[in-house]
C-alpha positions in Angstrom: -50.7 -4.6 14.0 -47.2 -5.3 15.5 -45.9 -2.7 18.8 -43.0 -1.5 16.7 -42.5 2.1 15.9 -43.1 3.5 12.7 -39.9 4.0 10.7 -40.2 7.4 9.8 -40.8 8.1 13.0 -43.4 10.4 14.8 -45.0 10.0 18.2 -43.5 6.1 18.8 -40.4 7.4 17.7 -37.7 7.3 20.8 -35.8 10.2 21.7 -32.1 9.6 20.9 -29.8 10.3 23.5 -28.4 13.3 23.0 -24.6 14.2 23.8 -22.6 17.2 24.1 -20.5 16.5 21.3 -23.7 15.6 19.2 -25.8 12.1 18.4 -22.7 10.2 16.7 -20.8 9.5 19.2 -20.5 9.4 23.0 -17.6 11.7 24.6 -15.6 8.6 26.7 -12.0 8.5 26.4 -11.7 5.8 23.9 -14.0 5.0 21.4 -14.8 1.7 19.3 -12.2 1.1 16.4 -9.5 3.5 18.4 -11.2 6.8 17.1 -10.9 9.7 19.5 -12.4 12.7 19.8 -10.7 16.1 19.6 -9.2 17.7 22.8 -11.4 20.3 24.3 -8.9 23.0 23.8 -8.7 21.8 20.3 -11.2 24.2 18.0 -14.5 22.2 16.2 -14.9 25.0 13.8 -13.0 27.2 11.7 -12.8 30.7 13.4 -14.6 33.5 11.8 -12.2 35.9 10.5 -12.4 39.3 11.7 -12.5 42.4 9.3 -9.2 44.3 9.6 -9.6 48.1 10.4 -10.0 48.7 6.2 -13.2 46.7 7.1 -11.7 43.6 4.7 -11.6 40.2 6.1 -8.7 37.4 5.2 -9.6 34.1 4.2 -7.9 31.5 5.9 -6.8 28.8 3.5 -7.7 25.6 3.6 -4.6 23.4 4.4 -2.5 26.3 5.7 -1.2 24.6 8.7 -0.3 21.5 7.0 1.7 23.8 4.1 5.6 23.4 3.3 8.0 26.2 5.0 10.6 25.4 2.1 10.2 24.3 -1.0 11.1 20.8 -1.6 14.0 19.8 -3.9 13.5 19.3 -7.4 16.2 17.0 -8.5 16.1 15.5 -12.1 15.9 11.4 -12.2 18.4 10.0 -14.2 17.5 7.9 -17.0 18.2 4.2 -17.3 19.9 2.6 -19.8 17.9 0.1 -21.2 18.5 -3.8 -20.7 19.7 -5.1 -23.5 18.9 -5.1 -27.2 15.5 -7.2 -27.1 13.5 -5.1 -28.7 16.4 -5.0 -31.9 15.9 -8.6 -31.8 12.0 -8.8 -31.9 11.7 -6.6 -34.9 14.7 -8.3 -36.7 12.6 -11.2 -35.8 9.3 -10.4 -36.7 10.5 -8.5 -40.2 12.3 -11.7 -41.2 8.6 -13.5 -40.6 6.5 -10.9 -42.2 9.4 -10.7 -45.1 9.4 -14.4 -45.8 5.4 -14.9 -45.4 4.8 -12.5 -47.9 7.7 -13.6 -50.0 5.5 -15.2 -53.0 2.5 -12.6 -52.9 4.7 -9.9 -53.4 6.8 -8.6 -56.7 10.3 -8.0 -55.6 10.7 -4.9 -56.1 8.2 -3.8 -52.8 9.9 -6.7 -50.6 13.2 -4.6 -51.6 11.3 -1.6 -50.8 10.5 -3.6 -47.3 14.5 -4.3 -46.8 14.6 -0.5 -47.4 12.5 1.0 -45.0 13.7 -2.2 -42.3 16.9 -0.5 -43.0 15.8 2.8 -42.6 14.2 1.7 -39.4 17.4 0.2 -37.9 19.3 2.9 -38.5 17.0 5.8 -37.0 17.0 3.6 -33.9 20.9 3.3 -33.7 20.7 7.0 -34.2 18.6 7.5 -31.7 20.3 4.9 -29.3 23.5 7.0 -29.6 22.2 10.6 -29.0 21.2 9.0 -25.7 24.1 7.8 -25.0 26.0 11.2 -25.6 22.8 13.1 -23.7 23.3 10.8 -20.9 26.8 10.5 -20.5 26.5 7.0 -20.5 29.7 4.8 -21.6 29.0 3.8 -25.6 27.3 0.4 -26.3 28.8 -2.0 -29.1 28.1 -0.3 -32.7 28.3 -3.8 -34.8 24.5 -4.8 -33.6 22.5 -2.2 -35.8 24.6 -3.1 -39.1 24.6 -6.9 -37.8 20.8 -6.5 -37.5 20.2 -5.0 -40.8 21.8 -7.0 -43.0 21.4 -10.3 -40.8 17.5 -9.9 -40.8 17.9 -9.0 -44.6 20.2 -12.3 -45.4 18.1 -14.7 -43.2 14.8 -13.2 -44.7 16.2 -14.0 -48.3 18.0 -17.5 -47.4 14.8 -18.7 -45.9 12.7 -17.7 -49.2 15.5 -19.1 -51.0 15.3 -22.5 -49.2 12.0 -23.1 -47.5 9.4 -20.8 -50.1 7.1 -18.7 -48.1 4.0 -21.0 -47.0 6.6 -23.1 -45.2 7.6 -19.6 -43.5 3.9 -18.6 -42.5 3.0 -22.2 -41.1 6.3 -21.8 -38.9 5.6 -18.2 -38.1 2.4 -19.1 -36.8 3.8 -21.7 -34.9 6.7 -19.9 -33.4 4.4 -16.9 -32.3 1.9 -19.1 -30.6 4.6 -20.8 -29.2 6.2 -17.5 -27.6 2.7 -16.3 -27.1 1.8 -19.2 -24.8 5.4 -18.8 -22.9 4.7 -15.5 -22.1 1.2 -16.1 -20.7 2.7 -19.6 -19.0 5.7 -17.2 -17.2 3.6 -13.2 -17.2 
């Protein structure tokens, strides 16, 4: 058998050294890691509250010293006008690839139902892009990209069936979005 005490302790068990503050830590005036203990004049507990002379008692509430006098100002934070028209450009970019992939697998009457809702789609967003504007007070932004992007990603998407034929347009697609794809992961 070895001479060290039993870990759950008992008779071979040391006494601990007991302090006034307790067994955690011993009152000096600076303690390892810059932790210090509270003043003596400063309370350990929370005092008891007394019962008024109705014979209720109020609760003190937690935080209460730490609480706000005033109220702090609620002021509205202005919205930012967005950077640019990326996001005008990506769809018109992406409809003109998913427009020209699909070019032969479609009948032409749903890839003019596409160009419709594209359309539809432009114009709700230049809609919604000027009610901002007049919500915001903002100065207005140049009106010709919404049609320019309609009937450009329209045009292109029809010249490139026209000229290339839709496999030529998927193979390039594919390429063109791994490309960006690998840009954006090579640059985050």
């Amino acid at each position: 058998m070895t001479d060290r005490p039993h870990p759950a302790g008992g008779a071979d068990r040391p006494e601990r050294p007991q302090y006034p503050g307790g067994t955690e830590y011993p009152e000096t005036e600076a303690l390892p890691g810059g932790y210090h203990l509270p003043g003596a004049d400063a309370p350990r507990w929370r005092a008891v509250p007394e019962p008024a002379g109705d014979g209720t008692a109020e609760e003190p509430v937690a935080g209460t010293p730490f609480r706000r006098s005033t109220p702090a100002r609620r002021k509205r934070i202005p919205e930012l006008r967005g950077g640019g028209h990326a996001r005008l450009v990506a769809v018109t970019v992406l409809f003109v690839m998913a427009a020209g992939s699909a070019a032969d697998y479609i009948d032409p009457a749903t890839r003019a139902f596409w160009h419709l809702l594209f359309w539809a789609g432009v114009g709700t967003a230049a809609a919604v892009s000027l009610a901002r504007e007049r919500r915001n007070g903002w100065e207005p932004g140049p009106r010709w990209v919404w049609p320019a992007a309609a009937l450009g990603g329209t045009l292109l998407a029809e010249l490139l069936i026209a000229l290339f034929g839709s496999p030529v347009i998927l193979v390039a697609s594919v390429v063109l979005g791994g490309l960006f794809l690998f840009i954006v992961l090579l640059f985050g």
